[in-house]
VOPAGU-2260 file (C-alpha; in pm, 1 decimal, decimal comma):
REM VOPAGU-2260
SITE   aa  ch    i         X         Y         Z
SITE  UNK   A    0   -1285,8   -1395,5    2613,0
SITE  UNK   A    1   -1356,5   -1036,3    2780,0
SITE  UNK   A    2    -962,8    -975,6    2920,9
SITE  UNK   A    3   -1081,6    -636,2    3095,2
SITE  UNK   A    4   -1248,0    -493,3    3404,8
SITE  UNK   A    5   -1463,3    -282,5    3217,1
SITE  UNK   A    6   -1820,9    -234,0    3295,1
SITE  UNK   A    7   -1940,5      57,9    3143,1
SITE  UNK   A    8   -1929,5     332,3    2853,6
SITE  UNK   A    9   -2029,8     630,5    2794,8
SITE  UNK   A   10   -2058,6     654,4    2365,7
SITE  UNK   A   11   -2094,7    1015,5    2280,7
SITE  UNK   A   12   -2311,3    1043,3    1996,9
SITE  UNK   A   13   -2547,7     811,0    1837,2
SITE  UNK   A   14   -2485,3     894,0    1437,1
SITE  UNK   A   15   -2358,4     555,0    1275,5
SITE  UNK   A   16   -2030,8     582,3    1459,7
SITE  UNK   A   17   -2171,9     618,2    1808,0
SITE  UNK   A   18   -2433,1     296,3    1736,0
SITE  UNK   A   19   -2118,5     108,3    1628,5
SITE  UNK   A   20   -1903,8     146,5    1884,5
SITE  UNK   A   21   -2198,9      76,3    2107,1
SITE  UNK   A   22   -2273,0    -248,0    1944,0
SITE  UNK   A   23   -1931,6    -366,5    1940,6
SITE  UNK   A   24   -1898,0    -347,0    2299,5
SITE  UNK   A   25   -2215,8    -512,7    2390,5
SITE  UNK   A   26   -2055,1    -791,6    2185,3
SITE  UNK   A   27   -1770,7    -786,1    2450,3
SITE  UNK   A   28   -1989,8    -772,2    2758,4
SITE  UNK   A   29   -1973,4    -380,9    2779,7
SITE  UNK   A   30   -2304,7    -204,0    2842,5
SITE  UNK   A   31   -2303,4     143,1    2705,0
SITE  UNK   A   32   -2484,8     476,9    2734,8
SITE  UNK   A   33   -2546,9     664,3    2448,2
SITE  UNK   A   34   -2578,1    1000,7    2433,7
SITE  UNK   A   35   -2731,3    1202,6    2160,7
SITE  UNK   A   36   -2744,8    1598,7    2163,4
SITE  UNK   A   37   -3056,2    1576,2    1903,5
SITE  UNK   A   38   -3375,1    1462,3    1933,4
SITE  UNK   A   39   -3330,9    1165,9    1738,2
SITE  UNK   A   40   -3063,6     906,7    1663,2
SITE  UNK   A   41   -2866,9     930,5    1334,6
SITE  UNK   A   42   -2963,7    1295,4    1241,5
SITE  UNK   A   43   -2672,8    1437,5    1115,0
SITE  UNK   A   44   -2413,0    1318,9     882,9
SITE  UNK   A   45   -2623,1     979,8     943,6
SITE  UNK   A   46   -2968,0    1077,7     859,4
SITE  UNK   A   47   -2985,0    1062,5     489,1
SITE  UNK   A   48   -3297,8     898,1     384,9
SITE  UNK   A   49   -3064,1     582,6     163,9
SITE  UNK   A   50   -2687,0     544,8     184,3
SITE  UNK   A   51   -2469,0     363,6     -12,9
SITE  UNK   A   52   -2160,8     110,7     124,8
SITE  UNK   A   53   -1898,4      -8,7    -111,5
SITE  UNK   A   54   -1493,1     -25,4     -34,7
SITE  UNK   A   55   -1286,2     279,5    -132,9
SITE  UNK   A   56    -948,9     156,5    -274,4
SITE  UNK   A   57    -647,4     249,1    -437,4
SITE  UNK   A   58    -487,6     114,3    -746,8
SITE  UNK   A   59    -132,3     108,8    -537,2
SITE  UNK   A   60    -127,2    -179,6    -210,2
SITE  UNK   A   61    -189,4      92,5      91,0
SITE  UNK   A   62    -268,3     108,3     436,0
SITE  UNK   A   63    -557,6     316,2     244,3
SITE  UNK   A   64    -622,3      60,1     101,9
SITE  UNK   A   65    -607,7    -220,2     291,3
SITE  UNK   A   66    -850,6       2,6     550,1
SITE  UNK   A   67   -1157,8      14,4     365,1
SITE  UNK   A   68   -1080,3    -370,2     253,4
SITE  UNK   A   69   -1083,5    -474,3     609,6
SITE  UNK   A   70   -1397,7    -240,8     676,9
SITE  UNK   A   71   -1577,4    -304,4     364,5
SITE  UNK   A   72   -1650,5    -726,4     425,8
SITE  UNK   A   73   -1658,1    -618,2     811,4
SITE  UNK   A   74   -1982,3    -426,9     719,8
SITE  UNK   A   75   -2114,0    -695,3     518,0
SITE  UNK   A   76   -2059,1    -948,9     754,7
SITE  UNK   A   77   -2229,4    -692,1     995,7
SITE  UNK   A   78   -2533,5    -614,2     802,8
SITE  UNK   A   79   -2631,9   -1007,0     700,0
SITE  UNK   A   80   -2651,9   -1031,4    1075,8
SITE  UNK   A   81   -2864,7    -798,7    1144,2
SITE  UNK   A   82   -3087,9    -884,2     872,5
SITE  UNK   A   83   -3350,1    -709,2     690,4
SITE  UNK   A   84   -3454,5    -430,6     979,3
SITE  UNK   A   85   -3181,4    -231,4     818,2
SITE  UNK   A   86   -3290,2    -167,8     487,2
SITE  UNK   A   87   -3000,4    -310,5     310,4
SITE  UNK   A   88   -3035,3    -466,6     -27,9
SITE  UNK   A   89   -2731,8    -617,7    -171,6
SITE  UNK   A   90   -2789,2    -485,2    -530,7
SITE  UNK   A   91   -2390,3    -498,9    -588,8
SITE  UNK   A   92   -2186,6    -176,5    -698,9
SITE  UNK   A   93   -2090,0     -78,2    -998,0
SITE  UNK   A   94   -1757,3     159,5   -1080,1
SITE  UNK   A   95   -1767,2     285,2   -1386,1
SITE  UNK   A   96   -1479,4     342,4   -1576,9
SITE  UNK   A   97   -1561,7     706,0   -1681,5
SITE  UNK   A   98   -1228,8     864,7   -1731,1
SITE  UNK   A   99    -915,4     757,9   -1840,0
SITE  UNK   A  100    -763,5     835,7   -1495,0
SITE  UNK   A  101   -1029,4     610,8   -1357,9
SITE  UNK   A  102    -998,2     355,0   -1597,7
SITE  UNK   A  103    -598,6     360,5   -1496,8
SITE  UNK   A  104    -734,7     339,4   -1113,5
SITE  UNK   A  105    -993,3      44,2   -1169,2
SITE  UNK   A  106    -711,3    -195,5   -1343,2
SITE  UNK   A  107    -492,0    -124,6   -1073,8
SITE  UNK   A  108    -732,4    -190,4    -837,4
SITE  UNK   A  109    -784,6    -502,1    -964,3
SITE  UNK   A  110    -457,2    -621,2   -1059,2
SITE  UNK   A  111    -342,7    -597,0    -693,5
SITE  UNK   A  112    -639,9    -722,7    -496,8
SITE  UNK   A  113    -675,4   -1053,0    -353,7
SITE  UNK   A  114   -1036,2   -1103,4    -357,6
SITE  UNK   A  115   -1175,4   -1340,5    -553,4
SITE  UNK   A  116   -1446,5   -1294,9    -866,3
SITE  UNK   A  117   -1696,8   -1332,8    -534,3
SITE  UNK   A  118   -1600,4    -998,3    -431,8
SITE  UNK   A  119   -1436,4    -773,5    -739,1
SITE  UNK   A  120   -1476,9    -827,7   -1135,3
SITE  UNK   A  121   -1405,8    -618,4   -1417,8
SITE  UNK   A  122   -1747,6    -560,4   -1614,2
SITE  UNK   A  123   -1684,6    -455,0   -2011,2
SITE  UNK   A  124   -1987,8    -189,0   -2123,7
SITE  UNK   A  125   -2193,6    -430,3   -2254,4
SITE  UNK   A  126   -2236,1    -621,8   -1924,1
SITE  UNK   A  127   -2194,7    -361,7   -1721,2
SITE  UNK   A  128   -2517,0    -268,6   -1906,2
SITE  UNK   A  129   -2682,2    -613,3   -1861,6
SITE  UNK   A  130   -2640,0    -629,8   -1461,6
SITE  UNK   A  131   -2714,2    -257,1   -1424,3
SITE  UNK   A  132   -3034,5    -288,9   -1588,1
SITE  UNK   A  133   -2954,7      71,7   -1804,3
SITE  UNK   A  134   -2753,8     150,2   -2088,6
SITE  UNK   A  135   -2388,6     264,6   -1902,5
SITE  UNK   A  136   -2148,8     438,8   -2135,4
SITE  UNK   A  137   -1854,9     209,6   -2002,0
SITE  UNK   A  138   -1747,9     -89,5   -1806,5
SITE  UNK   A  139   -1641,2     -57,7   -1481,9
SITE  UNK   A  140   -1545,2    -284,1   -1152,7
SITE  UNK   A  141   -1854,2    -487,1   -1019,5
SITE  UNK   A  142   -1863,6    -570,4    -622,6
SITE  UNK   A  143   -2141,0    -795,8    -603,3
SITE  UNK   A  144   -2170,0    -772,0    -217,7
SITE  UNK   A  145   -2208,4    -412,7    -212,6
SITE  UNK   A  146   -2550,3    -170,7    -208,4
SITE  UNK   A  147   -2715,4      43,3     -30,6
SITE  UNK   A  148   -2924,6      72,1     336,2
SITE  UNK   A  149   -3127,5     286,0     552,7
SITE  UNK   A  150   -2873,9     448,6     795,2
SITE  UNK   A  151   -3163,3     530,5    1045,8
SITE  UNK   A  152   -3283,2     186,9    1020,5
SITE  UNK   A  153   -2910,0      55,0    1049,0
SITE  UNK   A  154   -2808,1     265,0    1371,1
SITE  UNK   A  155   -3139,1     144,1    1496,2
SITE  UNK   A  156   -3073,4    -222,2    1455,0
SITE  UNK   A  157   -2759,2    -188,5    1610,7
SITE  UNK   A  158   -2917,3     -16,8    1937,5
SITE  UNK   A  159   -3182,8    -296,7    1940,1
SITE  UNK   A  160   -2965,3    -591,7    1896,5
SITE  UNK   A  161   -2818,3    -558,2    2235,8
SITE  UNK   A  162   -3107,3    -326,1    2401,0
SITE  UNK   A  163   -3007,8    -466,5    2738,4
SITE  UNK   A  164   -2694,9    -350,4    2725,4
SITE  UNK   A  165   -2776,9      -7,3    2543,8
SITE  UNK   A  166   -2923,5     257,0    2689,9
SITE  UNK   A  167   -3003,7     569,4    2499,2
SITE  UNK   A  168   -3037,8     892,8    2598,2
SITE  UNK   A  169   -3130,9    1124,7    2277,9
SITE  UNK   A  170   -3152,1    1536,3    2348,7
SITE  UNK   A  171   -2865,4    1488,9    2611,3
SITE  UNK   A  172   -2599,5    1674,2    2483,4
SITE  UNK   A  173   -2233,2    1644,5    2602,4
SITE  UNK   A  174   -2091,5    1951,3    2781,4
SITE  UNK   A  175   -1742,5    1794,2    2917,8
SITE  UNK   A  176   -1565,7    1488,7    2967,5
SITE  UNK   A  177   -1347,1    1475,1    3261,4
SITE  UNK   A  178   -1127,8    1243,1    3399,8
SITE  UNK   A  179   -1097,8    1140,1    3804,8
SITE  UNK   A  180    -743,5     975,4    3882,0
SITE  UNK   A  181    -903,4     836,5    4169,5
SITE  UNK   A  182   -1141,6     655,4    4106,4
SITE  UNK   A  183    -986,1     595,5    3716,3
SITE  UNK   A  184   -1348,9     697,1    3609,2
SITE  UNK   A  185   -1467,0     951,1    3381,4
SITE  UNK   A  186   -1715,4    1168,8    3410,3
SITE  UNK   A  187   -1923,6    1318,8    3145,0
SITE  UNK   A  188   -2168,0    1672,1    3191,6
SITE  UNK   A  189   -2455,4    1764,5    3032,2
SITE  UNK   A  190   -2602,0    2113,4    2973,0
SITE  UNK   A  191   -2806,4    2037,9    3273,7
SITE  UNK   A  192   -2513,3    1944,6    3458,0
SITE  UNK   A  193   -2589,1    1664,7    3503,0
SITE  UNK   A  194   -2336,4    1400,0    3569,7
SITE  UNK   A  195   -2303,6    1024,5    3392,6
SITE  UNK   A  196   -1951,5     860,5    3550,5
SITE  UNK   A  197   -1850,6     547,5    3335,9
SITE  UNK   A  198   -1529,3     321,2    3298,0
SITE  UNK   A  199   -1438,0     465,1    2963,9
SITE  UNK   A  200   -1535,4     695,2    2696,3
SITE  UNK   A  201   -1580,7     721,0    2290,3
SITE  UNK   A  202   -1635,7    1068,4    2128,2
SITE  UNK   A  203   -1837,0     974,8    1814,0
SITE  UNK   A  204   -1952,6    1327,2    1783,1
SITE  UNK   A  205   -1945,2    1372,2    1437,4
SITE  UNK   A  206   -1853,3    1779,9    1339,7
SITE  UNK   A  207   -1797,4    1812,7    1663,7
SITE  UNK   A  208   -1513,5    1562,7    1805,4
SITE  UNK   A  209   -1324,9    1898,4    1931,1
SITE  UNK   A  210   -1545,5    1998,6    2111,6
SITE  UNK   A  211   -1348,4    1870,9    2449,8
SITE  UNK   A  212   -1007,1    1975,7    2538,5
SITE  UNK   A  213    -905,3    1699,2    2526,3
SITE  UNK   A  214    -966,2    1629,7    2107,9
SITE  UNK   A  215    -988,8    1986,3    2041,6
SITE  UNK   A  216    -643,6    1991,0    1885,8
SITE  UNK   A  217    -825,1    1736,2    1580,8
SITE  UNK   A  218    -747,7    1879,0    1263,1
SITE  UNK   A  219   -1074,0    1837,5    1074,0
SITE  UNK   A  220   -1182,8    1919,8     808,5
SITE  UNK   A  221   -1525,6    2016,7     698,8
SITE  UNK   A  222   -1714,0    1952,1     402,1
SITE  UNK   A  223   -2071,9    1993,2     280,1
SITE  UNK   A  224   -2252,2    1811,3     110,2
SITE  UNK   A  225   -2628,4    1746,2     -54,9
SITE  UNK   A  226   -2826,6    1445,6    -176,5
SITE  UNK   A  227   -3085,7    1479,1    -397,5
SITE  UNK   A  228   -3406,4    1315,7    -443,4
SITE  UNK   A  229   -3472,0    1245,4    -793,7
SITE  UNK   A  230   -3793,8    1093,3    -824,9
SITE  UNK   A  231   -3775,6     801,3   -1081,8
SITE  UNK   A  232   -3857,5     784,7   -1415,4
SITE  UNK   A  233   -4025,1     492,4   -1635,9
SITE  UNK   A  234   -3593,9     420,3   -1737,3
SITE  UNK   A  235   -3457,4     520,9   -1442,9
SITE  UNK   A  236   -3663,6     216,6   -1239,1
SITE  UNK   A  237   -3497,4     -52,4   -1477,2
SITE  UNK   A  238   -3203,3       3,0   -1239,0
SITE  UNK   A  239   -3096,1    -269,7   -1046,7
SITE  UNK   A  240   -2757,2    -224,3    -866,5
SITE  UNK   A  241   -2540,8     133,7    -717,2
SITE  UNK   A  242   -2368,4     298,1    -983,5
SITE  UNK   A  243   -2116,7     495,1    -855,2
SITE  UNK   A  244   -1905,8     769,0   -1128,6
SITE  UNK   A  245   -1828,8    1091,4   -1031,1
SITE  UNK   A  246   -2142,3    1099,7    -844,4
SITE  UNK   A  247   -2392,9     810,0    -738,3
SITE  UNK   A  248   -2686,6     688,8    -809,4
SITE  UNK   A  249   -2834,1     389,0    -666,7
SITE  UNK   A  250   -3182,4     213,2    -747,0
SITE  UNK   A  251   -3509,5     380,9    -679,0
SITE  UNK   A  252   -3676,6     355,1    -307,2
SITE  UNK   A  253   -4054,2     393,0    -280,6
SITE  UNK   A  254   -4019,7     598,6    -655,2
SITE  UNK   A  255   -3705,0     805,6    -510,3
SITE  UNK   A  256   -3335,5     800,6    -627,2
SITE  UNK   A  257   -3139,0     952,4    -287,0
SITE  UNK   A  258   -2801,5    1030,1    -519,9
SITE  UNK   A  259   -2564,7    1240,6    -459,4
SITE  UNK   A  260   -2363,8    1409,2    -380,9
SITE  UNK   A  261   -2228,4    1748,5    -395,3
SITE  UNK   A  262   -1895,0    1862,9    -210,6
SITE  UNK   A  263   -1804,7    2223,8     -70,2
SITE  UNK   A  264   -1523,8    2262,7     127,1
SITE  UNK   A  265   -1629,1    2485,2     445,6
SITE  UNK   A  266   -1395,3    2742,3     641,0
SITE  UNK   A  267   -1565,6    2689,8     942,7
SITE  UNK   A  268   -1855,1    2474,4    1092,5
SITE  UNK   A  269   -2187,0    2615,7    1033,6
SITE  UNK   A  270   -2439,6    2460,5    1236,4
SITE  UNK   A  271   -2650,7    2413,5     958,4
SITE  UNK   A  272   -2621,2    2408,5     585,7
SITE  UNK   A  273   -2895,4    2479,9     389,2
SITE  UNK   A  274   -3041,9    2289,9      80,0
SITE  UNK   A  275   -2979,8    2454,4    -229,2
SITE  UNK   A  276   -3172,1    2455,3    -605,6
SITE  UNK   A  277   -2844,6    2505,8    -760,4
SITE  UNK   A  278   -2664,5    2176,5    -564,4
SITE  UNK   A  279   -2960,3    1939,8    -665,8
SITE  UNK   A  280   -2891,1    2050,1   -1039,0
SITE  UNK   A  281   -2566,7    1976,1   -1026,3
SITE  UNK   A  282   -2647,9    1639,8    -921,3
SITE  UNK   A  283   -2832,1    1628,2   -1202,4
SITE  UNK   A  284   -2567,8    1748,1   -1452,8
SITE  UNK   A  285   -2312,4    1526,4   -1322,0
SITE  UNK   A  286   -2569,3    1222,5   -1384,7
SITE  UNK   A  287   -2677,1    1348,8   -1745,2
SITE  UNK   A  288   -2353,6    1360,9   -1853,0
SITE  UNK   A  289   -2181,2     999,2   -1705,7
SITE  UNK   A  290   -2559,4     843,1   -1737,3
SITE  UNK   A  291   -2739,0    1023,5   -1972,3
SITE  UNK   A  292   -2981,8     727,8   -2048,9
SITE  UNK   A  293   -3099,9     805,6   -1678,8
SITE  UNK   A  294   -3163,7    1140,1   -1767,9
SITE  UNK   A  295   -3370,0    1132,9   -2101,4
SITE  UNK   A  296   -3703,7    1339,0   -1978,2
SITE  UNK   A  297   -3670,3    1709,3   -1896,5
SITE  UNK   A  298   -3623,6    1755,5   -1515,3
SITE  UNK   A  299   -3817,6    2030,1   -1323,7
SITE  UNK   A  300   -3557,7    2110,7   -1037,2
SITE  UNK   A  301   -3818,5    2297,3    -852,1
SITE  UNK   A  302   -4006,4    1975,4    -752,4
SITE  UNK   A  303   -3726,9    1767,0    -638,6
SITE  UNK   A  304   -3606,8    1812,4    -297,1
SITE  UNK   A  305   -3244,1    1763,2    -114,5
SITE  UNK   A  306   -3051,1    1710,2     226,3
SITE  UNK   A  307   -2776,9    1912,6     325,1
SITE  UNK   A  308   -2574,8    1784,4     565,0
SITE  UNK   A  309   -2194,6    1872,8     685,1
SITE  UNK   A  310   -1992,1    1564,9     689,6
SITE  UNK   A  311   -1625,9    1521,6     868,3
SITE  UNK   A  312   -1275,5    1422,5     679,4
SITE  UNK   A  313    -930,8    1440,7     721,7
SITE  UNK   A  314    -653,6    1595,9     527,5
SITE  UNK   A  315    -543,3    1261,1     388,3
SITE  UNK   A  316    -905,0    1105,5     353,4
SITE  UNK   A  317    -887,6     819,8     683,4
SITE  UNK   A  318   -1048,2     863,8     975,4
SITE  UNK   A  319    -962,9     867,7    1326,6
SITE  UNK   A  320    -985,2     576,9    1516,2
SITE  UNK   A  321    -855,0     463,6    1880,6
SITE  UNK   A  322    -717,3     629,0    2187,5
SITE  UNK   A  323    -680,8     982,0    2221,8
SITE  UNK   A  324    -315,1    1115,0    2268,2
SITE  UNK   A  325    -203,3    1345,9    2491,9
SITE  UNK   A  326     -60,3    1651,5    2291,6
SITE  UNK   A  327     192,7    1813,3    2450,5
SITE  UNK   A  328     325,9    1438,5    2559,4
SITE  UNK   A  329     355,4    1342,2    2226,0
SITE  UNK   A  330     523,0    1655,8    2128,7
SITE  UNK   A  331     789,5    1614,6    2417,9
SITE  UNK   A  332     842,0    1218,7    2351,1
SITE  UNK   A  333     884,1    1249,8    1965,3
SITE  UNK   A  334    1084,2    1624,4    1933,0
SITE  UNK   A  335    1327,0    1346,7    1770,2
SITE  UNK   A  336    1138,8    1342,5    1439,7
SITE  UNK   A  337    1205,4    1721,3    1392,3
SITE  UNK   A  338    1594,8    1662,8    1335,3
SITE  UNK   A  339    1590,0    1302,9    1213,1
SITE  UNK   A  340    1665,1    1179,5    1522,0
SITE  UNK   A  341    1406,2     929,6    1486,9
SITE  UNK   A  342    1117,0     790,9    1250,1
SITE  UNK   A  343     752,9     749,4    1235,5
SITE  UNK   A  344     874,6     396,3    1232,7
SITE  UNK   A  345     997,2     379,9    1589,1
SITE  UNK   A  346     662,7     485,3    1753,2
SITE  UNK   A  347     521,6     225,0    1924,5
SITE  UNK   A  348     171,7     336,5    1953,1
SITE  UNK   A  349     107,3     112,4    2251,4
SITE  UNK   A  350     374,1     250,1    2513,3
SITE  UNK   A  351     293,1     633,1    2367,1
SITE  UNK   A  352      94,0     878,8    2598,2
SITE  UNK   A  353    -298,2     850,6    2598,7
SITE  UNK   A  354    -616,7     961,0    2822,6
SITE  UNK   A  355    -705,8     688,0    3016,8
SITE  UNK   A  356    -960,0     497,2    2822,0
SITE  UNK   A  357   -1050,8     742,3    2660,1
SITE  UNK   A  358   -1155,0     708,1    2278,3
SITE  UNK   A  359   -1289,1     875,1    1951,2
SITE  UNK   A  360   -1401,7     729,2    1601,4
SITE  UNK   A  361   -1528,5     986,4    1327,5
SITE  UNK   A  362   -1423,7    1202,0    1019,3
SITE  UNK   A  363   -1574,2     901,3     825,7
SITE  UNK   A  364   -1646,1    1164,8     489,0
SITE  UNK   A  365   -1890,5    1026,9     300,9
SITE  UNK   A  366   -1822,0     689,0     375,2
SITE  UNK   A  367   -1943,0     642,6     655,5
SITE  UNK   A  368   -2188,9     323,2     644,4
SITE  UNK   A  369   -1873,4     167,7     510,6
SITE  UNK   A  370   -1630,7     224,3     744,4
SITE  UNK   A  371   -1755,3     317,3    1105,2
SITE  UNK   A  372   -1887,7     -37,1    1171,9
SITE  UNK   A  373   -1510,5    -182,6    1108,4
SITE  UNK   A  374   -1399,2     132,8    1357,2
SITE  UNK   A  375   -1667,6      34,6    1638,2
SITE  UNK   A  376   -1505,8    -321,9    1587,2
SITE  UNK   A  377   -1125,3    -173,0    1611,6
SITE  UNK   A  378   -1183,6      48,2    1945,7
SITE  UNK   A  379   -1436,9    -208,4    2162,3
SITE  UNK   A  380   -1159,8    -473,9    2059,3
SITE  UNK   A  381    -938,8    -273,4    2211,7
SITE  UNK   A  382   -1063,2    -140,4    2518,6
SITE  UNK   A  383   -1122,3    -491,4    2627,3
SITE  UNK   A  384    -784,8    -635,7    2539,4
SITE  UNK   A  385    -893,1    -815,0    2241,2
SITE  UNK   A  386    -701,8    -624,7    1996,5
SITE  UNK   A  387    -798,6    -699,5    1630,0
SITE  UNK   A  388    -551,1    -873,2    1410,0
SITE  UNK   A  389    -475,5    -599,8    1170,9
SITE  UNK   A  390    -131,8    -454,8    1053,2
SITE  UNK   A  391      48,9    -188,8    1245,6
SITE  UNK   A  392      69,5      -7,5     947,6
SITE  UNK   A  393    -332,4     -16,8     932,4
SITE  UNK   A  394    -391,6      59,4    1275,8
SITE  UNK   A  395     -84,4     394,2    1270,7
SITE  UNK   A  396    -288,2     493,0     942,9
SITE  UNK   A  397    -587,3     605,9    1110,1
SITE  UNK   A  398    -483,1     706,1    1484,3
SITE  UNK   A  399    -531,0    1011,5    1598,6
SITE  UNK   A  400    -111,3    1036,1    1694,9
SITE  UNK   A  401     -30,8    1032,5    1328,2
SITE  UNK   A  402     -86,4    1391,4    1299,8
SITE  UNK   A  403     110,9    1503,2    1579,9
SITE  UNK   A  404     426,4    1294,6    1460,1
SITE  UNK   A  405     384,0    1451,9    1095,2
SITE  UNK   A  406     349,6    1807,7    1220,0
SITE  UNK   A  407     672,6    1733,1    1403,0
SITE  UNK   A  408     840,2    1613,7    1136,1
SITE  UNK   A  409     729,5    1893,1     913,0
SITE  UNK   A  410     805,2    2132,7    1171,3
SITE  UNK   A  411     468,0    2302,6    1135,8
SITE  UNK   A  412     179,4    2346,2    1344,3
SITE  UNK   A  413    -125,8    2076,6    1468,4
SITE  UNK   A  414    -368,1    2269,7    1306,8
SITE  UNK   A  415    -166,3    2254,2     953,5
């Protein structure tokens, strides 16, 4: 049951994240406008041509952990419901074992999960092999309901499943948000200036979350990144599921492999990033030397074209999901943590300082199609007072007030 007042959102930004969070509250009875700055949904970070969803764990039990658990079947769930307009095929995932460090990983992995065979299995080389279709140098962890999907197609299904309560507004960027005690609406102002009011807010703005006072004290961090499209070969179309190594690779689409995927750290945030010759052979190394049965024909780099695209993280790798805290509160309410006073264990993120209603989900990294869904799911859940039942720890591990209580307790700046 819908436990809030709210009628309407404004979602900034229509990239997997936005479409999410949009989706998720049309579940709850929220109608939504979306607004999108390009001229087309899902262009960004979002618009690779294929993109690949599998869970990201840790050999250790973690919040980390336990995250992209929770988001992994959430997305799976997700995408059997929307059915076949996304481009999904569940081919399964396989992670090979290709190091020792990874082998070390993989065993832990498994040792401490609590899925069942349905969801994780160790593979030795010889099946790994036999369910990959190629000739893999090593075994590797198998999750059968994993594989790959359309992200246009997926942010599109999500729009359409509730296109009542959606409406979308694509080259309609997103000035400033601001906030009217009054009438406990916000308001939200084009480049036009033109004005959309709206119960609450979501920034799901990709690269550019700080771009409001509000979330412009985010410490992101920006990396880039390029897919390549490796068009396949008489071996290369024998593969039948994701194989992910130090790189990824998952089965050809219309004759194309979209792997990937390079990584750059950036020192700033370029509005564009450039495709490069020398990133689409390095996707190529990479795959020649963990997959060299892939890679048995000479490849002519200069007919094989790539996407360059700058993607959003975090210094510890989650995202940030949930309400958006006021800074200098924060900074006044927990001054404690700087001499011990108190611990990160004594927040209680729901009587801390927020915005009203105001939200943001993004620095997804690369794994995006994984984990935004789960993070539409977490914020609509909890703008209409159905919180999701998920661990504290869970919910502290990717909110937006765990870097102001860590900065405290370093003693160093936001922006560290």
């Amino acid at each position: 049951m819908n436990k809030t007042k709210t009628k309407h959102a404004i979602v900034i930004g229509a990239g997997i994240a936005g479409c999410s969070v949009a989706y998720a509250l049309a579940e709850h009875g929220v109608k939504s406008t979306v607004l999108e700055a390009n001229n087309t949904i899902s262009n960004e970070a979002s618009g690779n041509t294929i993109g690949v969803y599998y869970p990201r764990l840790t050999a250790s039990p973690s919040p980390f952990s336990e995250f992209y658990q929770y988001a992994f079947l959430h997305t799976c769930d997700l995408l059997k419901q929307l059915g076949k307009n996304t481009g999904c095929k569940q081919t399964g995932a396989l992670m090979l074992d290709f190091d020792k460090n990874m082998r070390i990983k993989n065993q832990g992995i498994l040792k401490t999960s609590k899925w069942n065979k349905d969801v994780i299995h160790h593979l030795n080389q010889e099946q790994a092999s036999s369910i990959a279709g190629v000739n893999v140098p090593v075994g590797g962890l198998f999750y059968p309901q994993a594989g790959y999907l359309a992200p246009k197609l997926f942010c599109k299904s999500l729009l359409d499943a509730y296109s009542d309560m959606i409406s979308l507004k694509i080259n309609h960027p997103a000035k400033s948000i601001n906030y009217t005690t009054k009438t406990k609406t916000w308001s939200v102002t084009g480049n036009d200036n033109e004005t959309i009011t709206a119960d609450i807010v979501i920034i799901a703005s990709g690269r550019k979350l700080t771009d409001y006072i509000q979330s412009s004290w985010l410490p992101l961090k920006h990396v880039g990144g390029q897919v390549t499209a490796l068009p396949q070969t008489e071996q290369s179309s024998k593969l039948k599921v994701v194989v992910a190594h130090k790189g990824y690779i998952p089965p050809a689409v219309d004759g194309i492999h979209y792997m990937g995927s390079t990584f750059h750290r950036l020192d700033k945030n370029p509005e564009l990033l450039a495709e490069t010759t020398k990133d689409n052979l390095e996707n190529i190394n990479v795959l020649s030397e963990q997959i060299p049965s892939l890679c048995t024909n000479k490849i002519n780099t200069k007919e094989i074209n790539g996407r360059a695209q700058i993607r959003t993280t975090t210094l510890d790798h989650l995202p940030i999901i949930g309400r958006v805290p006021i800074l200098l509160d924060w900074q006044i309410e927990y001054k404690g943590l700087e001499k011990g006073k108190i611990t990160e264990n004594m927040i209680s993120l729901d009587s801390s300082s927020y915005y009203p209603n105001l939200y943001v989900t993004g620095a997804f990294g690369s794994h995006g199609m994984t984990s935004a869904p789960f993070a539409g799911a977490m914020i609509a859940a909890e703008a209409t007072g159905n919180p999701l039942k998920i661990t504290k720890e869970v919910k502290y591990a990717v909110h937006a007030g765990r870097f102001i209580t860590r900065a405290l307790k370093r003693r160093v700046a936001i922006n560290y």
